[in-house]
N, C-alpha and C positions, 0 to 999 in steps of 0.2 A: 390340495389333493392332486394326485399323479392323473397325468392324461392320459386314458386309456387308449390302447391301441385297437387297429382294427376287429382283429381276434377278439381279443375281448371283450369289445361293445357289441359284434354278433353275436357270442357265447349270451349275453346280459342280452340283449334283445329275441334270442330262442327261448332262455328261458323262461322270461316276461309272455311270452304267446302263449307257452308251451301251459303256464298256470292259469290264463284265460278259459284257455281252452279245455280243459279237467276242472274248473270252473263250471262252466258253461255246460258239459256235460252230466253233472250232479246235478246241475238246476232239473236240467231235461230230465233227467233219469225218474229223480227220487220228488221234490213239488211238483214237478210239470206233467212225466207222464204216470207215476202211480197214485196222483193225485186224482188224473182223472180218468182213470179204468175205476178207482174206487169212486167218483161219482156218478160213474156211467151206470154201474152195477146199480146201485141204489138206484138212481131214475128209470132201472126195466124192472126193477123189481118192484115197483109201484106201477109203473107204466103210465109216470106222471115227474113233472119235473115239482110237484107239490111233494113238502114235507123236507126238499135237501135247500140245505143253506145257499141263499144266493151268494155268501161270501165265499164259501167252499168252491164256486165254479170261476169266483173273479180271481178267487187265488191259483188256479190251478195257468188260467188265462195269462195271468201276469207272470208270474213260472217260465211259461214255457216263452213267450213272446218278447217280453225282457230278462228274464233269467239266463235263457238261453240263448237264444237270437242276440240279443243285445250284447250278451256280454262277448260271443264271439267275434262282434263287430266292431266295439271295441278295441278288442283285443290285435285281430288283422288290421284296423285302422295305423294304430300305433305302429305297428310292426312294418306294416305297408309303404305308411310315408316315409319312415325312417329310412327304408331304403331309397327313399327317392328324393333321398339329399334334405339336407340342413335341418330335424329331429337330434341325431345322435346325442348333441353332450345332454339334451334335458329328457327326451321321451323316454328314456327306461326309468328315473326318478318318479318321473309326474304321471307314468303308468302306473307306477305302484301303488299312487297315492289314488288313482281313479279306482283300480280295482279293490283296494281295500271300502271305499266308499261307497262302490258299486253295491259289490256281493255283501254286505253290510245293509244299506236299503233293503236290496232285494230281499233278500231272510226278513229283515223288518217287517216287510210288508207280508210275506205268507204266514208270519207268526201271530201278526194281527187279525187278518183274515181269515182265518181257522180255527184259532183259541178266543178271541176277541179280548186278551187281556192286555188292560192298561191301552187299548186300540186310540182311543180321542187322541193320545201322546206319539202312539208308537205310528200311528199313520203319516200323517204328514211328517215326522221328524224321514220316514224311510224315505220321503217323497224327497224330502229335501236333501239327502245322503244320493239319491239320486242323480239331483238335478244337477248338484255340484260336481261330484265325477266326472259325469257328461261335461258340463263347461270347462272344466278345467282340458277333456279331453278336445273338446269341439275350440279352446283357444288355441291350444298347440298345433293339432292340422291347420290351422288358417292362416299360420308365423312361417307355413313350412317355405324353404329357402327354394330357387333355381337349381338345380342341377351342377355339381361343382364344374369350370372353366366353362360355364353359360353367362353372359352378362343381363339376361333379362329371360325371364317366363315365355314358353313357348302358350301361344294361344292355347286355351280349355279344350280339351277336347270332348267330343263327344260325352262319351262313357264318364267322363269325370263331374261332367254338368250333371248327372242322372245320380252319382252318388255325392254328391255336393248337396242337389234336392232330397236326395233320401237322408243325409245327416242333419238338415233342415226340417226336415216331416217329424223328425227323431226330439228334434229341439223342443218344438214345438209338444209332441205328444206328453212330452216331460215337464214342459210350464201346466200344460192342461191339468196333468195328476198332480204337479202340486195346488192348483188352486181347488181342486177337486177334491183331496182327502182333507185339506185346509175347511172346507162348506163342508164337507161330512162330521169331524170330528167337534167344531161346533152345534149342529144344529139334527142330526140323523140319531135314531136311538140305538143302528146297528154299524157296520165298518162295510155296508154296502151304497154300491151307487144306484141310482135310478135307473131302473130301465131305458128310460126313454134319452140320457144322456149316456149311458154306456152305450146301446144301439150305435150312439153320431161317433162316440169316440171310440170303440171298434174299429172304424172305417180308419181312421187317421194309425190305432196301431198296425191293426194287419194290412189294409193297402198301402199304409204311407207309406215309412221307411225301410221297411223288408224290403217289399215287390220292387220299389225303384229300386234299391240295394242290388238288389239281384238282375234287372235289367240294365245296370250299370258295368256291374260287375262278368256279365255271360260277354254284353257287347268286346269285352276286353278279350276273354281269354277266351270265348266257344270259335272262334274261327282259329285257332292255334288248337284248341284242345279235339273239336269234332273238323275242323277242315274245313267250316262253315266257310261262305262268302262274307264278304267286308259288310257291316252292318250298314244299313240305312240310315246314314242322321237326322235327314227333314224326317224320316218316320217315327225315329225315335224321339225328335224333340216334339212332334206332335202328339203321340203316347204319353209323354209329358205330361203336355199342356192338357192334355181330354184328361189326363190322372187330377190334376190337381185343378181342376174346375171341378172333378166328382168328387173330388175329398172336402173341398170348399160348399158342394152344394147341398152333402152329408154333413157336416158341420151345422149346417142351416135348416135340417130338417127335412128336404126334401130328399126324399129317399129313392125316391122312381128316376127323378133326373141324374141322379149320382149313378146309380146300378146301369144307368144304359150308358153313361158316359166312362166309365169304369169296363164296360164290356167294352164299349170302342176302344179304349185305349188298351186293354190287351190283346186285339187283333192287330190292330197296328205295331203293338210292341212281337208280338208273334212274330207275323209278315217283316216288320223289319230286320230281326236276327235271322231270316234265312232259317228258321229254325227246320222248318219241313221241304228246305230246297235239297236238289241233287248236292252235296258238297265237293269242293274243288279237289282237297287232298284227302287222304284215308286218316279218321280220327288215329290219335294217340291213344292207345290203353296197355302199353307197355307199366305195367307194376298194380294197374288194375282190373275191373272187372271186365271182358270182352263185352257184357250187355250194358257198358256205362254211355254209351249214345243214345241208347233205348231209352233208358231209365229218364235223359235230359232232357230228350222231344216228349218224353211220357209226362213228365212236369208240364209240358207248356198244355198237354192235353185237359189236365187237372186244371191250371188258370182259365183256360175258356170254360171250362163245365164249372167250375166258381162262381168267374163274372154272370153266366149265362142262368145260373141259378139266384145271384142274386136280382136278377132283372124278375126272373118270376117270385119270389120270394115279396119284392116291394110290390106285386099287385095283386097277391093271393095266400101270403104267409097268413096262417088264424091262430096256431097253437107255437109259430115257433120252429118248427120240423125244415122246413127250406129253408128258414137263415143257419139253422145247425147246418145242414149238410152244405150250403155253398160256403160258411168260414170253415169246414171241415176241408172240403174239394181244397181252397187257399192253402191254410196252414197247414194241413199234413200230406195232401197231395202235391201240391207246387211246393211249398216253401221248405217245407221236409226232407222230400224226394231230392230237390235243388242241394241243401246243405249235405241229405249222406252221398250224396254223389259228388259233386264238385271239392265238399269238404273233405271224404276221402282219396281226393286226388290231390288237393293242397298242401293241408295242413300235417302234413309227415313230412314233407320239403322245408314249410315254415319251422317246422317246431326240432327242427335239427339235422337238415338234410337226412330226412330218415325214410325208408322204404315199407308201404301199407304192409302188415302183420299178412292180412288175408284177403287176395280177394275173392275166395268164395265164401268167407265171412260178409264182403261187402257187397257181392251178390243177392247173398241171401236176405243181406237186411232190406235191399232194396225192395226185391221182388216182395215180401213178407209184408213192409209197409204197406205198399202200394195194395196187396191183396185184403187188409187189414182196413183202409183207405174206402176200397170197393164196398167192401162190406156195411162200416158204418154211413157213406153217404146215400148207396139203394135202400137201408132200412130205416134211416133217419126221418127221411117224411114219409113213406107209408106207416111209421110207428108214431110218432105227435099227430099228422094231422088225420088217419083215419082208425088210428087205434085199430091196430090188425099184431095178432097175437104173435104169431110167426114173425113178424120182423122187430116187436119187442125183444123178441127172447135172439135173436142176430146179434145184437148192439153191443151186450158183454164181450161175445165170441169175437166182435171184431174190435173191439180194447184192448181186451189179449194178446189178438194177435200182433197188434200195435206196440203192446209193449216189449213183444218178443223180438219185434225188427228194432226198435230202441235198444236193448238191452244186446242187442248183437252188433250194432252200429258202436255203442260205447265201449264193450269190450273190443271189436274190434283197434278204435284206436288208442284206448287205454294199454292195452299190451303193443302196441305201434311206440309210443312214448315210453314207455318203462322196457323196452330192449333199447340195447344200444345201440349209436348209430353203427354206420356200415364203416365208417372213417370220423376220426375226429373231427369237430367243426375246425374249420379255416375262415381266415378273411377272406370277405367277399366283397367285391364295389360295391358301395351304399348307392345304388342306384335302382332306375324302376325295374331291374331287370326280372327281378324276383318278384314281380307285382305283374309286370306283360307277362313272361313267358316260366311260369312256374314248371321245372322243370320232372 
């Protein structure tokens, strides 16, 4: 076979991202978030979480967590190293073969969890189409080469350790569901997991490899993109270490230890990014939204009213209502917020040096989430735990409007990707450049 040229292997490595991420998208869209506006509606229209299938909400969960999240982590993972030397001849093959195996699981698993047919079969085989992608992908990052005329690895740096941890969290969470739907499909009479082990491994999908994910990945590019000051590293490696003793002490059961060590480590991780300091130079938002600094520091507001909700949740959750609204505050408030904003700032550069469709589409979808966000976590526990009628009947309206900032986030970069670019791709150094300073 001819050795491809530069040109070429960027052309084959945009459009490897470019299917990740219209991937990734559909999960969100159509399992993840109309999966669960449709079970929100049902649980106010009982104004009881009795009666909806607990596989209906694990499926919606795994949707959006790994359908989504995952698979565009994935997807930039590959794409990422690649440019930072020594991926090219193999990473766009052994992506192919990750994402076909990927999105294959994943479908597995929501097909199971919703129809329940043929589940004992279909569960663990999705789990295992999972696990293999991921490793085939988590061997290639770890073969990745020096930098071409470097003779040896420049020490780790910071930000690299946090997502090194978070593809680690990510490992991990993927042996658990296999050994998980493995004990379900022998011994369980439905395709649901227990309560009291979904509770522990909750904590390991949404806090583990996301939140580091993302406190890896801000450390990198928010002092380039908002003008922030140089991140803290003894702060961040302590953010860490307090994450992964909560995720360890969650794992074990103890749920009040984890929820206060989890709050510490997101104030530390806060405090370390500078995230609410005066910043040095004036943010970039040339091609995006003018409010996209707003929307980032508004994320980090979301993770502390997260962590600070699950601390009260482990000493006074009865019906359920405060653990919803603190993994609500998480994943749609931070981790949400985090992807339509930084992801609209990215992945139009990743996905073919190409310039956002809109940004008062991207705007919109922001502010929209966020107000959609507000919505479901003020009415989430005055609705489970004291059954108050009025903020039953909030919970649809603010699914809605959630799905309305989703569905404007994805046309957004659905029409981003299907115009053409502004110039034809050219070769580009395979280097980090396009990973530090996304242009």
């Amino acid at each position: 076979m001819a050795t491809k040229t530069p040109a070429e292997t960027e052309i084959a490595l945009q459009r490897m991202v470019t299917i990740y991420v219209v991937t990734g998208l559909l999960f969100l869209v159509l399992p993840g978030t109309f999966l669960g506006v449709w079970n929100l509606v049902s649980i106010s229209g009982r104004h009881s979480l009795a009666g909806l299938a607990p596989a209906w909400l694990q499926a919606h969960g795994h949707a959006q967590i790994f359908g989504w999240i995952g698979t565009f982590v994935i997807g930039i993972g590959y794409y990422s190293l690649s440019k930072m030397g020594g991926l090219q001849p193999v990473a766009v093959s052994r992506a192919w073969a990750s994402w076909a195996l990927w999105t294959g699981g994943v479908t597995m698993r929501w097909v199971a969890n919703v129809s329940e047919f043929q589940w004992r079969l279909l569960l663990p085989v999705s789990a295992a189409l999972q696990l293999i992608a991921f490793v085939i992908f988590f061997v290639t990052v770890s073969h990745h080469k020096a930098q071409p005329g470097k003779t040896k690895r420049a020490p780790i740096e910071t930000w690299m350790k946090l997502v090194i941890a978070a593809t680690i969290a990510f490992l991990l969470a993927l042996i658990l569901n296999q050994v998980e739907t493995a004990v379900l499909a022998a011994t369980a009479e439905h395709p649901v997991i227990p309560h009291w082990l979904d509770q522990r491994y909750l904590f390991l999908a949404a806090w583990g490899f996301p939140v580091l994910a993302v406190w890896g990945f801000n450390a990198r590019w928010l002092p380039v993109f908002l003008g922030l000051r140089e991140p803290s590293s003894r702060g961040l490696l302590a953010a860490l270490g307090a994450s992964a003793c909560g995720l360890a002490a969650a794992l074990f059961g103890h749920l009040q230890i984890a929820t206060v060590l989890l709050l510490i480590a997101s104030i530390l991780a806060t405090v370390s990014l500078s995230v609410f300091r005066r910043p040095r130079k004036p943010a970039k938002t040339q091609g995006v939204s003018a409010m996209f600094p707003a929307f980032v520091r508004g994320a980090y507001l979301w993770l502390l009213i997260a962590a600070a909700l699950g601390v009260y949740a482990a000493l006074a959750d009865t019906h359920g209502g405060v653990w919803g609204a603190s993994r609500h505050a998480l994943t749609v408030g931070f981790l949400s917020t985090m992807v339509f904003a930084i992801g609209q700032r990215v992945l139009p550069a990743f996905c073919g040096m190409r310039l956002l469709y809109s940004k008062r589409l991207m705007g919109a979808s922001l502010a929209i989430l966020n107000l959609g966000c507000l919505l479901r976590v003020a009415s989430e526990v005055p609705a489970y735990e004291a059954n108050i009628r009025a903020a039953w009947q909030i919970l649809p309206v603010s699914a809605v409007t959630e799905l309305t900032a989703v569905t404007l986030f994805a046309v957004n970069l659905g029409i981003t990707l299907l115009l053409p670019p502004p110039c034809p791709a050219v070769a580009r150094p395979l280097t980090g450049t396009a990973l530090s300073h996304p242009s």
